[in-house]
C-alpha positions in Angstrom: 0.0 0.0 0.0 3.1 2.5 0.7 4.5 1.7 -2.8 1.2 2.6 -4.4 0.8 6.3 -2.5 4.8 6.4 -2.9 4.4 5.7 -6.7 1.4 8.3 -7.2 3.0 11.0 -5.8 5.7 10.7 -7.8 3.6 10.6 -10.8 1.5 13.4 -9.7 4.2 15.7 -8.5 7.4 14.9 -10.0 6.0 16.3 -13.7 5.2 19.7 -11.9 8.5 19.9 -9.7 10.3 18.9 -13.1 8.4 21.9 -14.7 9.1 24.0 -11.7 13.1 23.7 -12.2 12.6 23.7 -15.8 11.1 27.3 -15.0 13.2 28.6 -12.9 16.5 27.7 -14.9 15.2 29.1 -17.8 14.3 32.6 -16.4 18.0 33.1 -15.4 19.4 31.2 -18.5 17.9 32.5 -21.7 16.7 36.2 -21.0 20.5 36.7 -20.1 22.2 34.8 -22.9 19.6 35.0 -25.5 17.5 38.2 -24.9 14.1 36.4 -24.6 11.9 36.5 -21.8 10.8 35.1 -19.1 8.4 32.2 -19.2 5.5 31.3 -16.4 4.6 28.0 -15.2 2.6 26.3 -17.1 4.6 27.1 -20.4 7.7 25.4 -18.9 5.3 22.6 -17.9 4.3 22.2 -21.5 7.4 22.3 -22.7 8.8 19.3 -20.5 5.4 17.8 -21.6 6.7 18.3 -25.1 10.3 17.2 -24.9 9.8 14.1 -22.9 7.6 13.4 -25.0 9.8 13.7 -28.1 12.6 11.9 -26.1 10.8 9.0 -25.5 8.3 7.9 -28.0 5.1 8.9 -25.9 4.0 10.0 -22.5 2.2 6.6 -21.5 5.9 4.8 -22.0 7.4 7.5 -20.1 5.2 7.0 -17.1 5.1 3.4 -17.1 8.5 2.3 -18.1 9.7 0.8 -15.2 13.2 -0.6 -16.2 
């Protein structure tokens, strides 16, 4: 039963602590280095939506591969 909560929370908040980072290293990456600007949330989620996605064939493999 622990495994099962332990395994959901992972699943529900490692995608939005992965965005979070993603976020935050971008607003003090790219403005500086690039000139562009700083993005919010839920367009850094998307966007680790769209590369893991793109890195690994498909979101369903990405949350169930359990090599």
């Amino acid at each position: 039963m622990f495994f099962v909560f332990f395994l959901a929370t992972i699943v529900i908040f490692g995608p939005l602590f992965g965005a979070a980072i993603f976020q935050w290293l971008w607003n003090i990456t790219m403005p500086e280095a690039f000139g562009l600007r700083q993005i919010r949330f839920w367009v850094a989620f998307r966007l680790l939506l769209i590369a893991a996605f793109l890195t690994s064939g498909g979101l369903i493999r990405l949350a169930f591969d359990l090599r």
